[in-house]
LODOZA-485953 format. One line per field, with one value per residue (C-alpha): residue number from 1; residue in three letters; chain; x, y, z negated. Coordinates in steps of 0.5 Angstrom, whole numbers. Layout:
resi: c(NUM | ...)
resn: c(Ala | ...)
chain: c(A | ...)
px: c(X | ...)
py: c(Y | ...)
pz: c(Z | ...)
This chain:
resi: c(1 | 2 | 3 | 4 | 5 | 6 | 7 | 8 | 9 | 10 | 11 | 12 | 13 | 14 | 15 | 16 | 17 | 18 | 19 | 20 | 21 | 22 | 23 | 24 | 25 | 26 | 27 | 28 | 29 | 30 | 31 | 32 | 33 | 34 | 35 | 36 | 37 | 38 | 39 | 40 | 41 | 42 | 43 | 44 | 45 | 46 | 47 | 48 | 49 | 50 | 51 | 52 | 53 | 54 | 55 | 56 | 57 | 58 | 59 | 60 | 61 | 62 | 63 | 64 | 65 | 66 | 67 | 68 | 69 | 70 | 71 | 72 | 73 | 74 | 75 | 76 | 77 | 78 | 79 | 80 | 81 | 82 | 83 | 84 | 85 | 86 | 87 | 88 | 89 | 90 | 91 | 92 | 93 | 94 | 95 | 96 | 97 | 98 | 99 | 100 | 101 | 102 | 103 | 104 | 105 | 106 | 107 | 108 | 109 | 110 | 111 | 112 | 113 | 114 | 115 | 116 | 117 | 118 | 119 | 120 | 121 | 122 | 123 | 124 | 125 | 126 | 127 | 128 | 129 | 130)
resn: c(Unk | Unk | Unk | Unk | Unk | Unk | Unk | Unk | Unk | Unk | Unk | Unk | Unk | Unk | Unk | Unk | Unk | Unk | Unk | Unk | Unk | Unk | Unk | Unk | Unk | Unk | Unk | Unk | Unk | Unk | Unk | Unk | Unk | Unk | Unk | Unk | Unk | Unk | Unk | Unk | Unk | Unk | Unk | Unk | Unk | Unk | Unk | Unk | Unk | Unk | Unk | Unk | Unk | Unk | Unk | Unk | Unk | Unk | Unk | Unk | Unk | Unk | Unk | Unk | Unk | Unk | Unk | Unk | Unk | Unk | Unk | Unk | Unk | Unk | Unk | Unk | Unk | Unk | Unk | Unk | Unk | Unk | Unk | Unk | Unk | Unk | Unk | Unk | Unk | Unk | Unk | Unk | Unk | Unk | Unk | Unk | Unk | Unk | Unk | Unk | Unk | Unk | Unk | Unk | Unk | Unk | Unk | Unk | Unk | Unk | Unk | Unk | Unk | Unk | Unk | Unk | Unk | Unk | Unk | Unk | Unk | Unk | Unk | Unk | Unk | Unk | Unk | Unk | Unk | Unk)
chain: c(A | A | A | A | A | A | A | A | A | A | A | A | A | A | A | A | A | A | A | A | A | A | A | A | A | A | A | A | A | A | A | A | A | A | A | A | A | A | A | A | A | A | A | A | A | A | A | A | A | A | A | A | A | A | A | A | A | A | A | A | A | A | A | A | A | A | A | A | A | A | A | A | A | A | A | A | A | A | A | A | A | A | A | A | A | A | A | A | A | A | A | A | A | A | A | A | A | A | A | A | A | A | A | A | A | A | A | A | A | A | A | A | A | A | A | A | A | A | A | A | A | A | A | A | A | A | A | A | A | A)
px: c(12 | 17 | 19 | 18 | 24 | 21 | 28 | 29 | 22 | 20 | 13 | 10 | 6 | 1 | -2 | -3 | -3 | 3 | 2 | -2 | 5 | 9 | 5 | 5 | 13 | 13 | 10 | 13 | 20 | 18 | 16 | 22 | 20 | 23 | 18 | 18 | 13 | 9 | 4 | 0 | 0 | 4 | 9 | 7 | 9 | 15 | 18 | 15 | 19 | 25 | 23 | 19 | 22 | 24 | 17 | 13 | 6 | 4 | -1 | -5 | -10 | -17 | -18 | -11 | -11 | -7 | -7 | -12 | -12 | -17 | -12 | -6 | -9 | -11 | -4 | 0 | -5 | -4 | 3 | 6 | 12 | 8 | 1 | 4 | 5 | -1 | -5 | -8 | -13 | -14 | -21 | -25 | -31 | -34 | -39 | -40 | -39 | -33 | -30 | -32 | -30 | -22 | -23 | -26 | -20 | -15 | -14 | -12 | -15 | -17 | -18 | -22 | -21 | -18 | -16 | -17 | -9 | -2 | -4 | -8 | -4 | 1 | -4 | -5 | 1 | 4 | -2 | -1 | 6 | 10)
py: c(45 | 40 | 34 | 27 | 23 | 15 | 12 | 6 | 7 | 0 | -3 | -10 | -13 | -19 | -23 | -31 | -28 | -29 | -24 | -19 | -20 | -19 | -12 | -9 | -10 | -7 | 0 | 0 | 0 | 4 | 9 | 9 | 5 | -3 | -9 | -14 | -19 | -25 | -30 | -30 | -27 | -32 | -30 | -24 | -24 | -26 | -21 | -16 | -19 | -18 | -12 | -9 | -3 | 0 | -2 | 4 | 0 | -5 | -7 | -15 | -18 | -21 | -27 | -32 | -39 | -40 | -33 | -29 | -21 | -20 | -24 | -20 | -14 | -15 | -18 | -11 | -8 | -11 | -12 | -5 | -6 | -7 | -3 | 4 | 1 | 3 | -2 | -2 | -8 | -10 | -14 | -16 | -16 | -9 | -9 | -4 | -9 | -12 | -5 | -2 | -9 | -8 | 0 | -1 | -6 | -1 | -1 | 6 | 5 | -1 | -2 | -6 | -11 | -11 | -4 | 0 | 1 | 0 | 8 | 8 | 3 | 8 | 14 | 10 | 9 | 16 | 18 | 14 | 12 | 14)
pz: c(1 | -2 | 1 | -2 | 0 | 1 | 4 | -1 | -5 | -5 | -5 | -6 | 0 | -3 | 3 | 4 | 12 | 14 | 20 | 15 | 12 | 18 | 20 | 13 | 13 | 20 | 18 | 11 | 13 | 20 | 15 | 10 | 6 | 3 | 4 | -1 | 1 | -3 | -1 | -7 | -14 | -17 | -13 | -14 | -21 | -20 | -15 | -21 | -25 | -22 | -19 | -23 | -24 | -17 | -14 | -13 | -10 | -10 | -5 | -5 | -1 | -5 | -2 | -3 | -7 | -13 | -16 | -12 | -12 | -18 | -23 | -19 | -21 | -28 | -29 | -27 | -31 | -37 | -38 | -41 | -36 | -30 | -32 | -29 | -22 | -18 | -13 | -7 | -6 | 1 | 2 | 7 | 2 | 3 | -2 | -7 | -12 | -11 | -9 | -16 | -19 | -18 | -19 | -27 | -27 | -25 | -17 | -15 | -8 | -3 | 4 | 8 | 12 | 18 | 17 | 24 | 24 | 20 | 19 | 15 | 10 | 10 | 9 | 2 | 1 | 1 | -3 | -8 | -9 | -15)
């Protein structure tokens, strides 16, 4: 079986939490991974901007002020630079409706919130990345 290399494969981690924030750069770089991180989905959009074409994943929280994760993804998903990125949405709404609102949109996968461990995260990631 062939090996993926992930050294320097960078993903983007949008959370108002600043411990969530903190966690996730932990076990991305700890997996290989580059971490960049944002508070909201404005700040989100201007790390795309910069970064656009070396993010492999992007994942964000739902629930930020300012920019919230729903708008975040739509944004990606309608912009030709970014809509190819795949996007993870982390919630603490575990109801169906909101789970099927951001795959309709264009999520890849989501995780509840709070996830069991950083593990779990990565289990995503890997699955995902591009």
């Amino acid at each position: 079986m062939e090996e993926r290399s992930i050294m320097g494969k960078k993903v983007l981690f949008v959370d108002d939490t600043k411990y969530m924030r903190k966690i996730a750069s932990m076990a991305l770089t700890g997996a290989g991974y580059e971490a960049l991180l944002a508070g909201d989905g404005n700040e989100g959009l201007a790390v795309l901007a910069e970064e656009y074409r070396e993010i492999k994943l992007v994942m964000t929280d739902w629930n930020m002020p300012g920019m919230d994760g729903y708008d975040f993804l739509v944004n990606i998903k309608k912009n030709p630079l970014y809509k190819h990125i795949p996007v993870v949405m982390l919630t603490s709404e575990s109801e169906k409706s909101f789970i099927n609102k951001a795959l309709e949109a264009g999520a890849g996968d989501y995780i509840i919130k709070p996830f069991s461990s950083p593990d779990e995260m990565l289990d995503k990631v890997n699955k995902l990345i591009i």
